[in-house]
N, C-alpha and C positions, 0 to 999 in steps of 0.2 A: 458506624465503623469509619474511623481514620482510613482514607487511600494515598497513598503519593504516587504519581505516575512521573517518570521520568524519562525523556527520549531526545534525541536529535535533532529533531524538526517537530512542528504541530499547523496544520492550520488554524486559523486562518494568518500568523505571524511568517512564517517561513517554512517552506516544503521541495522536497523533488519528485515525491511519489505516494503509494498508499499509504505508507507509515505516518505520514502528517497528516491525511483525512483522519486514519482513526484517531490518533492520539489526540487531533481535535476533535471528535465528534463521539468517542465514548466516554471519555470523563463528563460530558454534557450531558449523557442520558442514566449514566448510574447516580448521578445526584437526586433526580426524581424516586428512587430507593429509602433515599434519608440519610446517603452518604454524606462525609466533609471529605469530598474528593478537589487533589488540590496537582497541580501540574510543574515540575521542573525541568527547565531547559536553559541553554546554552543564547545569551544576548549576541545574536548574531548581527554582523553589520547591515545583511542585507532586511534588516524587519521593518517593515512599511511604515511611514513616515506618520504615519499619525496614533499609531500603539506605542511607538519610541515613545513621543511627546509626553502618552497617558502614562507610562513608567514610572513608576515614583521610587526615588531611590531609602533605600532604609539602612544598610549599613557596606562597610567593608572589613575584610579580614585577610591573614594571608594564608596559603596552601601551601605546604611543601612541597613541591614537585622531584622527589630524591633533594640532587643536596639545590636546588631551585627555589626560593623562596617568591613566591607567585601572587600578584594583587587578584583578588577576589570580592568584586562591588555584587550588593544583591540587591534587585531590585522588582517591583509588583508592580501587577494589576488586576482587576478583576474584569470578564470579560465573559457574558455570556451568565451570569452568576458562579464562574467556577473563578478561583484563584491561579491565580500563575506567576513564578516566580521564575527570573532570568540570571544565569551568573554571568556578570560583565568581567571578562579581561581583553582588553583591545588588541593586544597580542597575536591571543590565540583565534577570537573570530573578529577580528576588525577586516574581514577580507571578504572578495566579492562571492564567493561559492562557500557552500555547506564544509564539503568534503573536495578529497580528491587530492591534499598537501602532505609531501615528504613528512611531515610532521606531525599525520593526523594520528597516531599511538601518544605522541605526550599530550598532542590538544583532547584526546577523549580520557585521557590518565589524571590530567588535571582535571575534568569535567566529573569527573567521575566521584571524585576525592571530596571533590567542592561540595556535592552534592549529598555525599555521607555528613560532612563537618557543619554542613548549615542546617542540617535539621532540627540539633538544641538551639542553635543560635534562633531560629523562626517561634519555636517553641511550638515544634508541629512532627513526634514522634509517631509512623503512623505504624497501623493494625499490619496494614499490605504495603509493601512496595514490590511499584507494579514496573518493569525493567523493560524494553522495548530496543530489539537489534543488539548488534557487539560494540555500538556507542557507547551502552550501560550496561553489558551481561558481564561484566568484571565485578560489579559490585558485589552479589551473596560470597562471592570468594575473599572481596575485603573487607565485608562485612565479619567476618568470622574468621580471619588469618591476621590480618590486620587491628581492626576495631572491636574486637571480640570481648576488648577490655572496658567495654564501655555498657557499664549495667543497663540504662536506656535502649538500647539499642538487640538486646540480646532475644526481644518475645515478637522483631519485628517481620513476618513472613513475606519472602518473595516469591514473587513471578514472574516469568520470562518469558517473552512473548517471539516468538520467532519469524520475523517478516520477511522474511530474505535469507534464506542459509548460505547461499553465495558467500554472503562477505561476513566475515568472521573475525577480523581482527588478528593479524598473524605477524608476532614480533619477535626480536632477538630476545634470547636471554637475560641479557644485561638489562631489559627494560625494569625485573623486578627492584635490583637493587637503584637504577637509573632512576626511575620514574615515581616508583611506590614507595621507595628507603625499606625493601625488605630484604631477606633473606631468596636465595633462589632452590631450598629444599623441596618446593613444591613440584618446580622444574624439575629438577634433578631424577625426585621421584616418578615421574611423569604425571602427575595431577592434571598439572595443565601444560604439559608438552604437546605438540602434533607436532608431526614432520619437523622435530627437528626447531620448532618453534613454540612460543607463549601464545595461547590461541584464548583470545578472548572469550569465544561462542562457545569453547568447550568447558571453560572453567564456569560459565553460567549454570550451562546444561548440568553439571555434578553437583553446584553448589546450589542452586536456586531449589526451592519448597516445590514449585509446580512448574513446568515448560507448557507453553500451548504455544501451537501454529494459527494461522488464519483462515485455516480449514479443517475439515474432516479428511479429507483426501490428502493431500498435502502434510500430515502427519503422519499416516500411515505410509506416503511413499518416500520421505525422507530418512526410513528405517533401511532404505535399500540402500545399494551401490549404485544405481543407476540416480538416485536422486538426493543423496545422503552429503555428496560433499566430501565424502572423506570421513564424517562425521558420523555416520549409518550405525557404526559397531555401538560406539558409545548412546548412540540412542535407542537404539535395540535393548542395550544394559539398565536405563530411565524408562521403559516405558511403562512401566506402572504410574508413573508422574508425567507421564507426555498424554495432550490431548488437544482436541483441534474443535476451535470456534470457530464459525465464518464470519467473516466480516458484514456489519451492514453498511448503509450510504443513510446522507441524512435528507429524510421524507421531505422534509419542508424546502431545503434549497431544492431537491431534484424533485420538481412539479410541474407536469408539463399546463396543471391547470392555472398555475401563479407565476412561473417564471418569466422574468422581465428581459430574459436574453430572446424568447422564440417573439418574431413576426406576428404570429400567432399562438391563444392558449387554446388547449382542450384537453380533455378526458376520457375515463374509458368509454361513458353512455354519449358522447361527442365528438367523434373523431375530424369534422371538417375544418378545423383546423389543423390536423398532422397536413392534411393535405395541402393546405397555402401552406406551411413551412416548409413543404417539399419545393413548390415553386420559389418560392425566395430562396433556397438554399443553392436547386437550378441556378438561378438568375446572379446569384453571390458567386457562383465558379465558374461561372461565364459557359453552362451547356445549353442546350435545347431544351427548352422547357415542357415535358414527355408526361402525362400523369399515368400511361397506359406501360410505362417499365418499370424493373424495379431498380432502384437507385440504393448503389453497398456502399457503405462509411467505414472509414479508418479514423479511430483517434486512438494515435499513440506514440510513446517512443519508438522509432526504425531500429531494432537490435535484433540480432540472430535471435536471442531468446524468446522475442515476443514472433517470433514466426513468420519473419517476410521475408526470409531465403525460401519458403514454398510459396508464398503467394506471387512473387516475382517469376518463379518458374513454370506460374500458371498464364502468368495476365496474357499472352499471347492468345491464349486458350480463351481465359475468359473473357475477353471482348470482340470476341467474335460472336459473341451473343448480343441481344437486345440489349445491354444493359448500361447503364452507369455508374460511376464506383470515382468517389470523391474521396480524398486522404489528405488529415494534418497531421503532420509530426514533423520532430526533426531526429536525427540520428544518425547510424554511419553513412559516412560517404557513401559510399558504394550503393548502400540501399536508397539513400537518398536521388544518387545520380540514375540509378535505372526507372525509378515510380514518375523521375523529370522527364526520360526519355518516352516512356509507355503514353503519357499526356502529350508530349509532342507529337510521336504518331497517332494517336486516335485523340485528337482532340474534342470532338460529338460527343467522346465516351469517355474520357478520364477528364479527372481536373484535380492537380495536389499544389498544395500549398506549404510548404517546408518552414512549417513556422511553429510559434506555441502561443493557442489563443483562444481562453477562457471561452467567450461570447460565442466565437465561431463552432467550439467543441459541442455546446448545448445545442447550437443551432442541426450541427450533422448527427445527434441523438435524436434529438425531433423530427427534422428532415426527410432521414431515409427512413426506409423499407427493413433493411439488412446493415447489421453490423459484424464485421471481421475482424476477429480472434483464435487466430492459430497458433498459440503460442507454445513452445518448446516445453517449457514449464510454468505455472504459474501458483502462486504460494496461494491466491486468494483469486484478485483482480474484482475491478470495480466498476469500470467500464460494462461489463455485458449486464451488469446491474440496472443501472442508469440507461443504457439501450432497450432493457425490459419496461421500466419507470415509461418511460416516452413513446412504448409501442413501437418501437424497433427490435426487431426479430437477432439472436445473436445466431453468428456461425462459428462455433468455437471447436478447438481440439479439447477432447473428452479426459483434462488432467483437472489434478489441484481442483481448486475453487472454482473451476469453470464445468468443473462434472458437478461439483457438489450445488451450483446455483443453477445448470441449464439442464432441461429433459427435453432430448432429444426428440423430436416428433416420429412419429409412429407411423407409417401408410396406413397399416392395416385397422386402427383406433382412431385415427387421428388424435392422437394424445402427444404435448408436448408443449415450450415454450422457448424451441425455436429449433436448430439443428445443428447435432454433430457430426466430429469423427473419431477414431478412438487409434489408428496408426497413422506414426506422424510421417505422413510420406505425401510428395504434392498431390499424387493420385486421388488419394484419398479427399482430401479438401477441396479439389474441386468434383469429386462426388456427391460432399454435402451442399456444394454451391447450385450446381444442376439440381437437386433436388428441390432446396429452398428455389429458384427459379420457378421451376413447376409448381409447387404449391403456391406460389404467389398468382399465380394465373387461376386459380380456383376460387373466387372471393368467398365463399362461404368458410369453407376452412381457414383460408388464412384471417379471415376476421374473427374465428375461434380461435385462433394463433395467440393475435396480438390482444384479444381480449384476457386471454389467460396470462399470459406474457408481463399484463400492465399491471394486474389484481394479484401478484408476487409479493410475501412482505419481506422485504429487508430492511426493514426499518432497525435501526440502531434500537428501539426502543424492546424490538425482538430479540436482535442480537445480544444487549447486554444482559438479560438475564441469565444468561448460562456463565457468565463473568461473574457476577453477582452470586449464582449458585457454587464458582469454585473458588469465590474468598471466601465463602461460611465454612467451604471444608476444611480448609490448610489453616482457619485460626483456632480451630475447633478448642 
């Protein structure tokens, strides 16, 4: 089976968040299938200095951009055994960020366009094209409104993947005839109207063969108005074709037995190594070096969504405990400037660093005890993954991808792999924190904890078979 994956970002080239873990790390494990799975994305300025170099260029053409006539350089590499191809126009990503520009509807309009018109050009039609975010969910609608006149093109099945319903892609009008050189009957008729707008995420969602999300849970609650977007009704209308995969992480980098970021390595039948990466991690945030408490970790973005307007309304609360509780991220002000203050008053007990840093992340996975995730909503998330991986206990809010990866411990069984809460109220959060406290003072259970905890598979190599299972059915 022919795949083309197509998205915004990928690791290990250029990322902000989960979308570029998967988009690197599944197309790597469906090739072990017997796929010719092959990858397209956007030559961004920021792509590390030594993949640029291996780039080789192979041609250029032009785009129409409406009446825009757009240079489009294409260029490879092979990487990992998978292919990857970049569309260069210095233009559109000669800049120092992903996203985020007044102009990001025509840079992902041309990206998009490039990307249908270079597939004769590669001579690489495939079976799936595999869509990822409202970067690329425009395409089954150009696919078929547009390029529908293109016999190639006509037996090729999409998927949409849905990593974020947040952002959608929400344009005027005029972007049809503006940007695409089409007619705007679609608009008109409301195909792909919302509010009054061209909605990228929507016109996927109708046109695309198959929608999955990143979860189980997280597809089912995106059908609501609490979690939908705005988008709920019309997904409610698809959902015979909506379904939800969870993400995996990939086994071989997150290894607390081979990773070259921890002080120390170990395993599940070895844990005296978590324990010296707890002191180096101490000793790295400048606390009391304590082996007799338990020490909580943040790594994340600081955003209302990922849930530290409750942990902030807590920390008064919770360090008046035994405890320690170390945090990297950067993010709003606000949240930032209070996690500085909470470390300035209790310094013994807090330590955060406002930063973003690979090494240090792995380090506070391995490190602690307890990792914190109360997020508002979450599509998938990958962190409490990677905190499981390392024998860190997650405390997460009982949504999305964090219900469907974490079991909640149980008093009465002691069954679980690690703890939640299920209303998002601060109350509640630090209910499950007191809890996790106490069970960490019980060393039998809690080394039943993190033993079950570590012995989790999320391995991509799990994850992708149900990917695998749902291109056999949409080429049928």
């Amino acid at each position: 089976m022919k795949i083309l994956f197509a998205a915004a970002e990928c690791a290990p080239f250029f990322k902000t968040g989960g979308l570029g873990d998967v988009v690197g790390a599944l197309p790597r494990s469906l090739k072990n299938y017997g796929h010719d799975v092959r990858v397209i994305l956007p030559f961004f300025a920021g792509m590390k200095a030594p993949f640029c170099d291996q780039a080789e260029y192979l041609f250029d053409f032009t785009v129409n951009v409406g009446w825009r006539k757009q240079y489009c350089g294409v260029k490879t590499l092979v990487y990992q055994d998978v292919r990857y191809y970049f569309i260069d126009n210095l233009y559109y990503f000669g800049r120092p960020n992903l996203y985020g520009y007044y102009d990001d509807g025509e840079r992902f309009a041309f990206f998009q366009q490039a990307v249908i018109e270079v597939m004769e050009k590669i001579d690489f039609i495939p079976d799936v094209l595999h869509l990822n975010d409202y970067h690329t969910s425009f395409i089954p609608f150009l696919l078929r409104e547009k390029y529908g006149w293109i016999n190639a093109y006509c037996q090729i099945a999409t998927v949409l993947t849905i990593h974020n319903l947040e952002f959608q892609g929400q344009y005027d009008r005029q972007v049809l005839p503006e940007l695409f050189g089409m007619g705007t009957e679609r608009f008109d008729d409301g195909t792909v109207r919302f509010n009054g707008a061209v909605n990228f995420m929507k016109a996927g969602i109708l046109y695309a063969d198959r929608v999955n999300t990143v979860s189980p849970s997280y597809a089912r609650e995106i059908q609501t108005p609490e979690f939908g977007c705005g988008l709920d009704p019309i997904l409610r209308t698809i959902n015979g074709k909506l379904t939800g995969i969870l993400n995996g992480i990939d086994f071989k980098r997150y290894d607390p037995a081979t990773d070259p970021a921890l002080k120390a390595n170990f395993n599940v039948e070895n844990l005296v190594g978590k324990q010296l990466d707890k002191t180096a991690l101490q000793t790295a945030f400048g606390l009391p070096v304590r082996k007799d408490l338990p020490l909580i970790g943040v790594v994340s973005r600081l955003t209302y969504q990922k849930g530290f307007k409750l942990l902030v309304a807590e920390m008064e609360n919770l360090l008046q405990f035994d405890v320690q509780l170390v945090l990297l991220g950067t993010g709003y002000q606000d949240l930032e400037h209070d996690f500085r203050y909470f470390a300035q008053r209790y310094p013994q007990k807090c330590a955060v660093k406002i930063d973003f840093d690979v090494t240090l992340a792995q380090q506070i996975y391995a490190g602690c005890d307890l990792f914190l995730m109360p997020s508002a909503f979450e599509p998938c998330g990958l962190s409490q993954m990677m905190a499981m991986r390392y024998g860190t206990l997650p405390i997460v809010h009982q949504i999305g991808g964090l219900q469907d990866s974490v079991q909640p411990y149980n008093p009465l069984d002691h069954s679980g792999t690690g703890f939640g809460f299920s209303e998002y109220v601060s109350f509640y959060l630090m209910e499950a924190i007191k809890l996790a406290l106490q069970v960490y003072h019980d060393p039998k259970t809690w080394k039943q904890l993190v033993g079950r905890a570590m012995s989790q598979d999320f391995s991509w190599e799990t994850a992708s078979l149900n990917y695998d299972k749902m291109y056999h059915e949409i080429i049928k």
